[in-house]
N, CA, C and O atoms as a MOPAC input file, in Angstrom:
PM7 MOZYME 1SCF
protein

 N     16.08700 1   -14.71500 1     6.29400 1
 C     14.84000 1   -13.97500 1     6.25600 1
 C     14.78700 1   -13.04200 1     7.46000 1
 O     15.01100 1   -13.38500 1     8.62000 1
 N     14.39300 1   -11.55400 1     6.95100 1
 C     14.32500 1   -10.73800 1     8.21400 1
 C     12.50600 1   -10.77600 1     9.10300 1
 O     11.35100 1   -11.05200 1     8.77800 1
 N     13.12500 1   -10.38800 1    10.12100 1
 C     11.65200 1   -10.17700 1    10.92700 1
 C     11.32500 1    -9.07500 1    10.89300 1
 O     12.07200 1    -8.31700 1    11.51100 1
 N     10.29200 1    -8.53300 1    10.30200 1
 C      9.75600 1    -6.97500 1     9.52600 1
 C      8.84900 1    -6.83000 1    11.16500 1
 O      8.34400 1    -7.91600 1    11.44800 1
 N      8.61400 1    -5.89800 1    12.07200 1
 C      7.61200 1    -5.71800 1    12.53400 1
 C      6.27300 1    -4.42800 1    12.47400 1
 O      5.36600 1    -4.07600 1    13.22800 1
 N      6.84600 1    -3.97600 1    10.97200 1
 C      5.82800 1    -3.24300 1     9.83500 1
 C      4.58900 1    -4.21300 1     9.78100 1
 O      4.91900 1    -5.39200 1     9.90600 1
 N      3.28900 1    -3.99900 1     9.63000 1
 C      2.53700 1    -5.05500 1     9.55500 1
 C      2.59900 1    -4.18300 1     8.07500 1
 O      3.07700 1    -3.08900 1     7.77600 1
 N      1.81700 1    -5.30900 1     7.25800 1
 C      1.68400 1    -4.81100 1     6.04800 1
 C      0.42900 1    -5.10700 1     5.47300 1
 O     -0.11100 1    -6.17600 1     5.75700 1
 N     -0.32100 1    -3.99400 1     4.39900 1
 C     -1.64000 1    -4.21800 1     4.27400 1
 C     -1.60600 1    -4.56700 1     2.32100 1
 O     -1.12000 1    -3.66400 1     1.63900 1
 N     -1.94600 1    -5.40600 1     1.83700 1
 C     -2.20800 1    -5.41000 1     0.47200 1
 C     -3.77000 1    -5.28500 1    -0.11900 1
 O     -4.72100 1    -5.98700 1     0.22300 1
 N     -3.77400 1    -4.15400 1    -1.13700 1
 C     -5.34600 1    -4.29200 1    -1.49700 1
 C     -4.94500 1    -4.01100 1    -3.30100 1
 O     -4.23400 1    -3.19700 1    -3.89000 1
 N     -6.15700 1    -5.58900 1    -3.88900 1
 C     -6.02700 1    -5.63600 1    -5.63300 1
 C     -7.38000 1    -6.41300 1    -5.12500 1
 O     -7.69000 1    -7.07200 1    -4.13300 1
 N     -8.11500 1    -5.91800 1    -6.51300 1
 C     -9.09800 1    -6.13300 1    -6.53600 1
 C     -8.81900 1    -7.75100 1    -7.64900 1
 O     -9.90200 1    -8.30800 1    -7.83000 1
 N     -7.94900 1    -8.29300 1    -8.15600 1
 C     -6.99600 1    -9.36200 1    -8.86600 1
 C     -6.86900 1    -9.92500 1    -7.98700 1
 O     -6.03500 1    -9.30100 1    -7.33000 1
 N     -7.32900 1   -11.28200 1    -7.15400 1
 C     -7.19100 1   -12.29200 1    -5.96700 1
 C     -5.38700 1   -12.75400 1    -6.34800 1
 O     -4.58600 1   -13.01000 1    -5.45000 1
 N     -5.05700 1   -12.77500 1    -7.72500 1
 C     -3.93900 1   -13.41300 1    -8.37800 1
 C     -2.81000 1   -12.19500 1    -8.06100 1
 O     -1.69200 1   -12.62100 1    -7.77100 1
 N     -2.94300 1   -11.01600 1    -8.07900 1
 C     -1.85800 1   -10.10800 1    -8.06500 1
 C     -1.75900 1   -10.13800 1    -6.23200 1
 O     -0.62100 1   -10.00800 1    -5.78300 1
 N     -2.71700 1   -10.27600 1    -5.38300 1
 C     -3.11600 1    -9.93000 1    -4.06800 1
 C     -1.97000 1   -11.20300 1    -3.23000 1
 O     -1.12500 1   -11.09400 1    -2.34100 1
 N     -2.50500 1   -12.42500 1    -4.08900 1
 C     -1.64600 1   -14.27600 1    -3.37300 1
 C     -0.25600 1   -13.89200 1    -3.98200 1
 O      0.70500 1   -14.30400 1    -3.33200 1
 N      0.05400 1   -13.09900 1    -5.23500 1
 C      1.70400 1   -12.74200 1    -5.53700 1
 C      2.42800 1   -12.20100 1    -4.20800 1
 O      3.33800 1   -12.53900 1    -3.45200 1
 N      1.25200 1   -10.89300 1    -4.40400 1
 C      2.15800 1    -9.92900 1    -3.33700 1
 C      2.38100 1   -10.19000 1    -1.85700 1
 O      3.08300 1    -9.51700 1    -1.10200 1
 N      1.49100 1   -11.55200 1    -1.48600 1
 C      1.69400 1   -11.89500 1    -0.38200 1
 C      2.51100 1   -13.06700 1     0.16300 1
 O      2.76600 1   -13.43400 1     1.31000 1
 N      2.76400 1   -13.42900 1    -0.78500 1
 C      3.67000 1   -14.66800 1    -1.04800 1
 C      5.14300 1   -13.91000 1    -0.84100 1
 O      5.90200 1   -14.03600 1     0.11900 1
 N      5.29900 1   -13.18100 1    -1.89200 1
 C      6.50200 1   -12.43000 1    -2.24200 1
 C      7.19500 1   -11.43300 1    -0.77400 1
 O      8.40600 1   -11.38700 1    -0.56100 1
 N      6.10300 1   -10.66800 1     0.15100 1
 C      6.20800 1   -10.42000 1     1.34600 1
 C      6.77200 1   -11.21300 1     2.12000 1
 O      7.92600 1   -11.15200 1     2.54500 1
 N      5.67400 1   -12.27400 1     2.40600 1
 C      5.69800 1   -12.99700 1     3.26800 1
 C      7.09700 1   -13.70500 1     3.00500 1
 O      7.40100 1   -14.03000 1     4.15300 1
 N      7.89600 1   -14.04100 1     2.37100 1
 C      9.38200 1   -14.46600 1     1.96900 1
 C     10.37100 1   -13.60400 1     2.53300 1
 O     11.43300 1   -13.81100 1     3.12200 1
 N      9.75300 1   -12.60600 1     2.20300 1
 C     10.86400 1   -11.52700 1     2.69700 1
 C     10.92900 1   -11.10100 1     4.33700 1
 O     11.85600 1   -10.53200 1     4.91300 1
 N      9.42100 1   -11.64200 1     4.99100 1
 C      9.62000 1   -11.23800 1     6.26400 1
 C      8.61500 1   -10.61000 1     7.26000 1
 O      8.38600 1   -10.44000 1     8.45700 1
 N      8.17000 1   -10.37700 1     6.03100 1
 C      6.66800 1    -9.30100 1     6.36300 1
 C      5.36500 1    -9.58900 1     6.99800 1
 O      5.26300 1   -10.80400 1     6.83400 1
 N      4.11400 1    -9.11800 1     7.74000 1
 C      3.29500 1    -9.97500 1     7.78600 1
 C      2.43600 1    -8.96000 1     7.11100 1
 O      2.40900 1    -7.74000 1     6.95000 1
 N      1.60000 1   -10.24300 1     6.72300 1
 C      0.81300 1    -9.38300 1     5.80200 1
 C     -0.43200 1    -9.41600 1     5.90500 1
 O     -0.70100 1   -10.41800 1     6.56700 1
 N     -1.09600 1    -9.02700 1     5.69800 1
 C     -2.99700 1    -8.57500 1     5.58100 1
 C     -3.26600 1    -8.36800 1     4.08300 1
 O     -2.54100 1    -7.63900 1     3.40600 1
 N     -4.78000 1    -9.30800 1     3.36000 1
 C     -4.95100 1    -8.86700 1     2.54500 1
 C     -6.36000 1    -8.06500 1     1.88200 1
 O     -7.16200 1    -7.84500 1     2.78900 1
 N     -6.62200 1    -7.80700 1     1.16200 1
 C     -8.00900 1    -7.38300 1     0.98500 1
 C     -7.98100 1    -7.05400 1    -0.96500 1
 O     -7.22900 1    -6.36800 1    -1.65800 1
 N     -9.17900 1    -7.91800 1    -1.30000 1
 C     -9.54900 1    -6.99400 1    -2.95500 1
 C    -10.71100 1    -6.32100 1    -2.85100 1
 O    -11.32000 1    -5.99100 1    -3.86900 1
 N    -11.11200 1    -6.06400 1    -1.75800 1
 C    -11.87000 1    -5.06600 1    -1.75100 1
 C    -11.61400 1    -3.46400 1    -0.81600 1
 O    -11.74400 1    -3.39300 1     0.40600 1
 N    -11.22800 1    -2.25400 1    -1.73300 1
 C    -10.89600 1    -1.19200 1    -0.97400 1
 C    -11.41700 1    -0.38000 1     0.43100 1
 O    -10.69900 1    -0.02100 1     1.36400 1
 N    -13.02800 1    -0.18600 1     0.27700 1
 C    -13.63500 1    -0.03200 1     0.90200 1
 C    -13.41500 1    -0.89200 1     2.29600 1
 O    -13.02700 1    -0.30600 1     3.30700 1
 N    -13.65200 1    -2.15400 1     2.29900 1
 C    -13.56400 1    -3.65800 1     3.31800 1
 C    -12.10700 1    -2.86200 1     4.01200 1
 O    -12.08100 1    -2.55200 1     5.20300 1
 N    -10.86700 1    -2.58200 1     3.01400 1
 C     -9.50200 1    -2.45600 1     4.05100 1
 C     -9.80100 1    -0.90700 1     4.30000 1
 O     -9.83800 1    -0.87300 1     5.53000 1
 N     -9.95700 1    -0.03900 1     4.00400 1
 C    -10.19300 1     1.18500 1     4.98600 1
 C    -11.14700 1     0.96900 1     5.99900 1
 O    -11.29300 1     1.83200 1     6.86300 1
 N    -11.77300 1     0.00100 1     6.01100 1
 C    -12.75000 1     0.14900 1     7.34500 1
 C    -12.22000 1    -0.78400 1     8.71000 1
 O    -12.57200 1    -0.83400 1     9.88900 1
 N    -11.05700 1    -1.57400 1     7.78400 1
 C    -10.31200 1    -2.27500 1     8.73800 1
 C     -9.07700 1    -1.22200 1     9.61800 1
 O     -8.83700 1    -1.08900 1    10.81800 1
 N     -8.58000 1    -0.70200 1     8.58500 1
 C     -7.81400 1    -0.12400 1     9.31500 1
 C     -7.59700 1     0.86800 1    10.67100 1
 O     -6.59200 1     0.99500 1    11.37100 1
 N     -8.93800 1     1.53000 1    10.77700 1
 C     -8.96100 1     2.29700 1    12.47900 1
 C     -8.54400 1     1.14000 1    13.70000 1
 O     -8.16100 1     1.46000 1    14.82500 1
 N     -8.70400 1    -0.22100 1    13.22500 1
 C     -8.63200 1    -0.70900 1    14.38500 1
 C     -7.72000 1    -2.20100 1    14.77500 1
 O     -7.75000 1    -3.18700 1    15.51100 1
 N     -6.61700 1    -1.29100 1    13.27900 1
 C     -5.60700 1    -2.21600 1    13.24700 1
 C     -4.14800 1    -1.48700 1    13.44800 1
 O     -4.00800 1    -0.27600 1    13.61800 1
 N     -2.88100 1    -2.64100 1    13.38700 1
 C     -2.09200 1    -1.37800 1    13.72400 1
 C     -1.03500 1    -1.65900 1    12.66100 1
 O      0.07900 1    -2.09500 1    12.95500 1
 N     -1.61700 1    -1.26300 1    10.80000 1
 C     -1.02100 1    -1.20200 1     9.90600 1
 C     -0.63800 1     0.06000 1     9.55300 1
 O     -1.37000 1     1.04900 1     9.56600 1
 N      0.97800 1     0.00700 1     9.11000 1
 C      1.49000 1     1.14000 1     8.96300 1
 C      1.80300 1     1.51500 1     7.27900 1
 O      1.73300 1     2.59900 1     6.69900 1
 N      2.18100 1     0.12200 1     6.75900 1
 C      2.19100 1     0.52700 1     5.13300 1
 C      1.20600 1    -0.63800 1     4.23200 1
 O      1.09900 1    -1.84600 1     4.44400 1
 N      0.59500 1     0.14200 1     3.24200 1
 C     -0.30300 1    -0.33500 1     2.70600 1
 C      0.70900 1    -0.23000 1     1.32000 1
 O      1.70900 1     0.47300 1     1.18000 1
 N      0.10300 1    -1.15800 1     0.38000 1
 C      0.30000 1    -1.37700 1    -1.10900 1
 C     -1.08900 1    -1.82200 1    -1.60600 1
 O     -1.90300 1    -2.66000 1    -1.21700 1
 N     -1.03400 1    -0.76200 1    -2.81600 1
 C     -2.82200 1    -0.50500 1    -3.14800 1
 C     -2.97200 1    -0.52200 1    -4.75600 1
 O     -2.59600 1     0.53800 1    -5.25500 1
 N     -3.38400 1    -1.37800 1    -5.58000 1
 C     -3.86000 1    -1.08300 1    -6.83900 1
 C     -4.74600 1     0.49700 1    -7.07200 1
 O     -5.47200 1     1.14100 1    -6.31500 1
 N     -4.27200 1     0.72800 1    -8.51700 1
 C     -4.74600 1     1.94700 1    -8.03900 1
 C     -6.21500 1     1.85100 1    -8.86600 1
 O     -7.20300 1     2.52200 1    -8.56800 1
 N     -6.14500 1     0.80000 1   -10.05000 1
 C     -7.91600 1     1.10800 1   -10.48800 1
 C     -8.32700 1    -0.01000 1   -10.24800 1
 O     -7.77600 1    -1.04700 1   -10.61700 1
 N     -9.64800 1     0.09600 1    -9.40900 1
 C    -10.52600 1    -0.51300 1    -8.49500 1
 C    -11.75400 1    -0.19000 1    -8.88800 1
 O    -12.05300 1     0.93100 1    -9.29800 1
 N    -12.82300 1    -1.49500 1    -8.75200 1
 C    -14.36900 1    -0.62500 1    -9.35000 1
 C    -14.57700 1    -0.16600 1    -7.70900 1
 O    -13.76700 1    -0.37900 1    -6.80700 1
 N    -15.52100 1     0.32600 1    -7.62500 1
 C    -16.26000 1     1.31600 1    -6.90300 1
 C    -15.16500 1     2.16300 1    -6.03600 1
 O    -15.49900 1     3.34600 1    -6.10100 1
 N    -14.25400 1     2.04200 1    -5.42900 1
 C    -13.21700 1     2.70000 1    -4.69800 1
 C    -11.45500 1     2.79800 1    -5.12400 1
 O    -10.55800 1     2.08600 1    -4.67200 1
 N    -11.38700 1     3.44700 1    -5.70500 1
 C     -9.82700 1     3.74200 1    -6.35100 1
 C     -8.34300 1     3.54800 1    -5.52400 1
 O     -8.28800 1     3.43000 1    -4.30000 1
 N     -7.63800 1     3.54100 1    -6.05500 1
 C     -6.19500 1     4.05000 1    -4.84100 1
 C     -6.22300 1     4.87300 1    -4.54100 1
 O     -5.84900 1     5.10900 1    -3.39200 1
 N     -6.69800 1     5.89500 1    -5.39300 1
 C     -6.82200 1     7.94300 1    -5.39600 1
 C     -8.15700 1     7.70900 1    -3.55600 1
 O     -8.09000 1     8.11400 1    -2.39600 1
 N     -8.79400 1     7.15900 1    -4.07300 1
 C     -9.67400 1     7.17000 1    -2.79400 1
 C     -9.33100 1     6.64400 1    -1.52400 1
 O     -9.44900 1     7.29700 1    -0.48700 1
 N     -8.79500 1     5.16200 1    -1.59200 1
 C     -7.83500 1     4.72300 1    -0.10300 1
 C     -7.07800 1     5.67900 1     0.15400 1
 O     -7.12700 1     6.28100 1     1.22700 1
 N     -5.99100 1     6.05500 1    -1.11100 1
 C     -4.99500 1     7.40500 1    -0.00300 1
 C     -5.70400 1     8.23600 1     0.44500 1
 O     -5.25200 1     8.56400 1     1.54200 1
 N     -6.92200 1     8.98000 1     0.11100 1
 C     -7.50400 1     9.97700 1     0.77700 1
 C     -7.81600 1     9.88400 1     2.51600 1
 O     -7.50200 1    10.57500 1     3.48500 1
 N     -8.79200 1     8.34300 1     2.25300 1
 C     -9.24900 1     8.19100 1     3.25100 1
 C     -7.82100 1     7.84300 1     4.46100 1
 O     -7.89500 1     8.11000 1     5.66000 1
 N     -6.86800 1     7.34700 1     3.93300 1
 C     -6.06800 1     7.24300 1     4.63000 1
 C     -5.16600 1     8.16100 1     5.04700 1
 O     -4.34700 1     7.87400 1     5.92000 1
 N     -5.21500 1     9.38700 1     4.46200 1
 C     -4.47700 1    10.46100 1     4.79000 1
 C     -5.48400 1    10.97500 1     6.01300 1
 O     -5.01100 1    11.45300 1     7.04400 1
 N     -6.74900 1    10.84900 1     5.82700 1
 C     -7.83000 1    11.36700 1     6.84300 1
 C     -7.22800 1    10.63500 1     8.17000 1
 O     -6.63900 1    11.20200 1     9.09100 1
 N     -7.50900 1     9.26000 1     8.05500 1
 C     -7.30500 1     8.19100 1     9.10300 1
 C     -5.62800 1     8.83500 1     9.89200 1
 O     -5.46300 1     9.04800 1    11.09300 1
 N     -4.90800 1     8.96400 1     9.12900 1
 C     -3.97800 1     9.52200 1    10.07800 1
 C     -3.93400 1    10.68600 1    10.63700 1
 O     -3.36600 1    10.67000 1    11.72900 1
 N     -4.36000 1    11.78900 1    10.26400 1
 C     -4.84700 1    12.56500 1    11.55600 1
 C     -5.60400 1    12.23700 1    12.55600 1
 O     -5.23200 1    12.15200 1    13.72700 1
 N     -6.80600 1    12.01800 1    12.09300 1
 C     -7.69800 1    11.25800 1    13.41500 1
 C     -7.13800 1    10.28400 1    13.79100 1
 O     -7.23300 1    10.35800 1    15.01600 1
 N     -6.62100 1     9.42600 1    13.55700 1
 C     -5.82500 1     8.01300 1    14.44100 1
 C     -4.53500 1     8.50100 1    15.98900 1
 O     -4.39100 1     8.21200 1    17.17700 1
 N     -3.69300 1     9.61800 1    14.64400 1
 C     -2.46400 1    10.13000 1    15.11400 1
 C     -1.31100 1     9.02400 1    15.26700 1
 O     -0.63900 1     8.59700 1    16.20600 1
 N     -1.40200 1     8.77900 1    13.96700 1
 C     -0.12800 1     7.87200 1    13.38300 1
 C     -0.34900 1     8.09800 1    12.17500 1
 O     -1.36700 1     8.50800 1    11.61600 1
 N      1.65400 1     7.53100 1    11.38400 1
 C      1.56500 1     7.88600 1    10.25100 1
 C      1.39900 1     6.51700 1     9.73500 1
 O      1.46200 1     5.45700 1    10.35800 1
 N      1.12800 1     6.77200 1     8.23600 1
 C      0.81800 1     5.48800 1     7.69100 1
 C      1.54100 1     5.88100 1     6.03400 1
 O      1.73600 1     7.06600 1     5.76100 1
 N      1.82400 1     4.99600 1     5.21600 1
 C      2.58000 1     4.67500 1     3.70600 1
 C      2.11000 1     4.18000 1     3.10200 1
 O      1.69400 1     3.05700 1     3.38500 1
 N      1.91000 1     4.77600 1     1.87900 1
 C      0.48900 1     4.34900 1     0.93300 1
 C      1.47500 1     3.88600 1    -0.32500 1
 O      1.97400 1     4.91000 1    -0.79200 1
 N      1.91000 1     2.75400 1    -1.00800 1
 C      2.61500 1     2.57700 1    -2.26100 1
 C      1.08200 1     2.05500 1    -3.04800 1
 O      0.13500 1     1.32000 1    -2.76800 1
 N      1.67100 1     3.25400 1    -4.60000 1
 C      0.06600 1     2.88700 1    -5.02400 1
 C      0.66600 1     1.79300 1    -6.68000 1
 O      1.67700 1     2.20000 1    -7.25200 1
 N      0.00200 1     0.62100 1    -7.19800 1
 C      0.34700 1     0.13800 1    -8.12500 1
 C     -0.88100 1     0.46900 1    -9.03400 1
 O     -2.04000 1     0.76100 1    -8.73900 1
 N     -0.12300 1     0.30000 1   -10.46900 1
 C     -0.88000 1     0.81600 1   -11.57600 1
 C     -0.42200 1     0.16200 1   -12.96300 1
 O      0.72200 1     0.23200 1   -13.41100 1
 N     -1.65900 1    -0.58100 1   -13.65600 1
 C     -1.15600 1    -0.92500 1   -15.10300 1
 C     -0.90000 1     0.13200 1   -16.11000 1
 O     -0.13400 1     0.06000 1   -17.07000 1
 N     -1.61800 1     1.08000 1   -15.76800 1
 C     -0.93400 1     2.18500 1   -16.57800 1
 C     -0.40200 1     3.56500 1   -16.27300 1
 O     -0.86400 1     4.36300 1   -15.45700 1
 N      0.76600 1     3.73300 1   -17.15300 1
 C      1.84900 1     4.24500 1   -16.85800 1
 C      1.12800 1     6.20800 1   -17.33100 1
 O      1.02600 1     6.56500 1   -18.50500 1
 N      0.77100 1     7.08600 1   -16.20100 1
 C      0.02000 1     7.69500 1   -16.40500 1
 C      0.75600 1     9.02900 1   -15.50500 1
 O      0.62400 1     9.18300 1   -14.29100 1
 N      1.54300 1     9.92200 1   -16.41900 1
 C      2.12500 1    10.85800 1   -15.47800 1
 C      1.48800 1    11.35700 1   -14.60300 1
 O      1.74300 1    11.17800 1   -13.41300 1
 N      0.31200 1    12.24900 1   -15.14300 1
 C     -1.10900 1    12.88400 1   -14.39200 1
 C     -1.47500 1    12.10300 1   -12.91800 1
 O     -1.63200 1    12.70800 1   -11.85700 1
 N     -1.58200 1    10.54200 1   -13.09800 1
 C     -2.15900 1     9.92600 1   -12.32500 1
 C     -0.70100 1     9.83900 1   -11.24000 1
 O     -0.97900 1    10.08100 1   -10.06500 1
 N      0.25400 1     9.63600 1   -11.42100 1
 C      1.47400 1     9.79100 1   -10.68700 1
 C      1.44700 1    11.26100 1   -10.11900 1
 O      1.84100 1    11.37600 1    -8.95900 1
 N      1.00700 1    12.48200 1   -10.82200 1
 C      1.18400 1    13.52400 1   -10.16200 1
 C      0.55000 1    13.42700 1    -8.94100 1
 O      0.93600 1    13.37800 1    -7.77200 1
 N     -0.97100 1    13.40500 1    -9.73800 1
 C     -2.02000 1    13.35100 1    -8.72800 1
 C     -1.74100 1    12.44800 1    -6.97600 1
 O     -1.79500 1    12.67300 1    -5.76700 1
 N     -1.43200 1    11.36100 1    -7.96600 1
 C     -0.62900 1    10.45400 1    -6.36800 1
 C      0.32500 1    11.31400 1    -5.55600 1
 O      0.01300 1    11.20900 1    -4.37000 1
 N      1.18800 1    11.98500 1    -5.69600 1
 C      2.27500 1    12.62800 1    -5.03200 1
 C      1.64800 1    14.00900 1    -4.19400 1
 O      2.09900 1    14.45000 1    -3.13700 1
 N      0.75300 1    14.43100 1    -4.79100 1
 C     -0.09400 1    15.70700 1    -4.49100 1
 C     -0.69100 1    14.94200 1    -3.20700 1
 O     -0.72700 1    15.57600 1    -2.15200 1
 N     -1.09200 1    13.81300 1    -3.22800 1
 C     -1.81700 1    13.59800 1    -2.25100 1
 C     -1.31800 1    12.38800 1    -1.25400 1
 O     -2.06000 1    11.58300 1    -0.69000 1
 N      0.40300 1    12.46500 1    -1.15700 1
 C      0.81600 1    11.89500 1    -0.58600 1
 C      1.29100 1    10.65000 1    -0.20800 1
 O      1.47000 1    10.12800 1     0.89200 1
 N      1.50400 1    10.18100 1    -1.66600 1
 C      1.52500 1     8.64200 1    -1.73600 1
 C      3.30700 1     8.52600 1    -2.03300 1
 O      4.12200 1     9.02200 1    -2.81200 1
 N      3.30200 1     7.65600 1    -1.01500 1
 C      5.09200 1     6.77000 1    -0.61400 1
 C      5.86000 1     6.71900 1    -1.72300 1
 O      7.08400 1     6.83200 1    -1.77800 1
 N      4.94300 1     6.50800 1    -2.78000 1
 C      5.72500 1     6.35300 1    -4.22800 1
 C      4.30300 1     5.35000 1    -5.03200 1
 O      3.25600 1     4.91900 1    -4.55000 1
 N      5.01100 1     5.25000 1    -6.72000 1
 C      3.96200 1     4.82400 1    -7.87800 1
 C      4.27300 1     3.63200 1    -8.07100 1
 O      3.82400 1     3.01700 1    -7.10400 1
 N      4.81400 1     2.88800 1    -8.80200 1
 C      5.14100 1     1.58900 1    -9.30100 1
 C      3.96100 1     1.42800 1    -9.98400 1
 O      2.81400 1     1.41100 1    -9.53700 1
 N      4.60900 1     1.23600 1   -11.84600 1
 C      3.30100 1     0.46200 1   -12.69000 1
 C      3.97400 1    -1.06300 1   -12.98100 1
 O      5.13900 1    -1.40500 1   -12.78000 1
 N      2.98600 1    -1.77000 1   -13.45800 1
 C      2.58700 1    -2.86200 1   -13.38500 1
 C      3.03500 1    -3.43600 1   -14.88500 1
 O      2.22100 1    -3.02800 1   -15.71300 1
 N      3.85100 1    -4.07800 1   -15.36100 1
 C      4.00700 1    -5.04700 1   -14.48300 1
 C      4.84000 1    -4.93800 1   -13.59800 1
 O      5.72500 1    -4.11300 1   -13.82200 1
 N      4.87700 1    -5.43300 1   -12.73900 1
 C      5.72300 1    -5.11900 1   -11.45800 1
 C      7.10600 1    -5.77100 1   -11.66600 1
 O      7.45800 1    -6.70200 1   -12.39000 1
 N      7.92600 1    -4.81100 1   -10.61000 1
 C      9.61400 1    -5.14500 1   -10.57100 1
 C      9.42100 1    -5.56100 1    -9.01300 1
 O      9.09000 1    -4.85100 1    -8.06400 1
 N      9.69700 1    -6.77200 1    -9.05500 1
 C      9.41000 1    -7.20500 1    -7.28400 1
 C     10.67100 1    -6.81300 1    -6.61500 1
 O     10.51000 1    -6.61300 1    -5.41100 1
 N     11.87200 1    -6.64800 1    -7.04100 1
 C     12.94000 1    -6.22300 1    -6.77700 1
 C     12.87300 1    -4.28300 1    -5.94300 1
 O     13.16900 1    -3.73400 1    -4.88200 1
 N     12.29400 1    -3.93300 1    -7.27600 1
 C     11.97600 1    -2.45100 1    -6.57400 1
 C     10.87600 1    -2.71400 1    -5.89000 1
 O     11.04000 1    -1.85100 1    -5.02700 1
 N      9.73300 1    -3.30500 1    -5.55300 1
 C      8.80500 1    -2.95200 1    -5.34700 1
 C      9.74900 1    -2.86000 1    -3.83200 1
 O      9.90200 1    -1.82200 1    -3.18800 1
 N     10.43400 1    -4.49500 1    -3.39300 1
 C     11.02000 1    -4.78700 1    -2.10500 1
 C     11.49500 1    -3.41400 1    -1.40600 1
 O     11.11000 1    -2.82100 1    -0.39800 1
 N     12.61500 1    -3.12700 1    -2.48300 1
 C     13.07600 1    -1.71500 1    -2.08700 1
 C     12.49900 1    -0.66400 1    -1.64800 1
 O     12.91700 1     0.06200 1    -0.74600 1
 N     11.40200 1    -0.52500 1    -2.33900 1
 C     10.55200 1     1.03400 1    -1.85200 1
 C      9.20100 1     0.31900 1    -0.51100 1
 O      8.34600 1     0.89000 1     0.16600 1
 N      9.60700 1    -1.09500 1    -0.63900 1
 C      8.93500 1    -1.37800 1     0.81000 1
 C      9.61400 1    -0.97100 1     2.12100 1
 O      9.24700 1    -0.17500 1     2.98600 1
 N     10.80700 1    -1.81200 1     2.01800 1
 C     12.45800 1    -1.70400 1     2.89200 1
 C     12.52200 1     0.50200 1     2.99500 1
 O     12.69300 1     1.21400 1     3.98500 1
 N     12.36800 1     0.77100 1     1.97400 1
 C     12.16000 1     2.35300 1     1.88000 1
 C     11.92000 1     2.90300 1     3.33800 1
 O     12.66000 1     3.33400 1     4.22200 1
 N      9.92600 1     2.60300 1     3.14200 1
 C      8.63100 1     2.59800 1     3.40100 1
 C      9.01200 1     2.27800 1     5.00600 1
 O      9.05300 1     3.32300 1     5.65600 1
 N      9.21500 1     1.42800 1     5.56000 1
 C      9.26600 1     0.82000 1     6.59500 1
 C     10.29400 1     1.94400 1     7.57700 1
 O     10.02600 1     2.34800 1     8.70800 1
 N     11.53500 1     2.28400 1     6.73600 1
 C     13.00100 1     2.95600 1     7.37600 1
 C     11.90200 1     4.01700 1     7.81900 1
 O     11.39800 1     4.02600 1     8.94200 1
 N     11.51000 1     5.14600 1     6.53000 1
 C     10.13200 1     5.85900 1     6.97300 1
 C      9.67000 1     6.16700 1     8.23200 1
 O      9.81700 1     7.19600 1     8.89100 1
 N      8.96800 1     4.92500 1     8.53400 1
 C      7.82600 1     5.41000 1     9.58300 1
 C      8.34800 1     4.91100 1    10.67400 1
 O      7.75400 1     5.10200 1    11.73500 1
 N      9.93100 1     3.94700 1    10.64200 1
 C     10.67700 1     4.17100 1    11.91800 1
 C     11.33500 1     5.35500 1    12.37500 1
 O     12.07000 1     5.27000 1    13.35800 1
 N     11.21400 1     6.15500 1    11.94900 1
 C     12.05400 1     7.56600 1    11.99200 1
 C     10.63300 1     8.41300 1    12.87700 1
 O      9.41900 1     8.53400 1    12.71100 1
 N     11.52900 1     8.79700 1    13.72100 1
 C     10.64500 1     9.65100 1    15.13400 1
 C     10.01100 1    10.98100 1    14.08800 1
 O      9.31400 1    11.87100 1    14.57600 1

């Protein structure tokens, strides 16, 4: 098992997809933070020092489309970068565009490939070690 020192943020509004993905992390190395509520983890984050998030993308009252926003905000004002992987049950080109337009690490729909997901974490991480 490697020692990740990426902290890592998970947000599903699914308590069951949220204990997967943290289980499945946490195996691999990672530490993790969780939240099913979107709003609750953007307000955590100014005053934490998470660099990649993994985010369901439909959420009632606050979306993935909305965490990446706010989190694209948060990294200018913070002045750090941060990695948004957004998950989705449906397989929605538009909604993939839209994600990429606005800066998201990459898509992954659901059901999930924990194999890739690892990968485009391991990705994610190389990323934001790079000066």
């Amino acid at each position: 098992m490697a020692d990740y020192q990426t902290p890592v943020m998970v947000v599903d509004d699914d308590p069951m997809i949220v204990a997967m993905l943290q289980d499945t992390l946490e195996e691999s190395g990672y530490n993790v933070v969780t939240f099913t509520n979107a709003k609750e983890a953007v307000e955590y984050l100014p005053n934490s020092d998470i660099e990649l998030i993994i985010s369901d993308y439909h959420m009632p009252e606050f979306t993935g489309l909305d965490l990446l926003k706010k989190v694209n905000e948060l990294q200018e004002s913070l002045g750090r970068r941060m990695c948004v992987i957004i998950l989705s049950a449906q397989k929605d080109a538009k909604i993939a565009l839209e994600l990429v337009m606005h800066k998201a690490f990459c898509y992954q729909s659901k059901p999930l490939d924990i194999q890739k997901l690892l990968m485009d974490v391991s990705r994610a991480v190389t990323k934001l070690a790079l000066p």
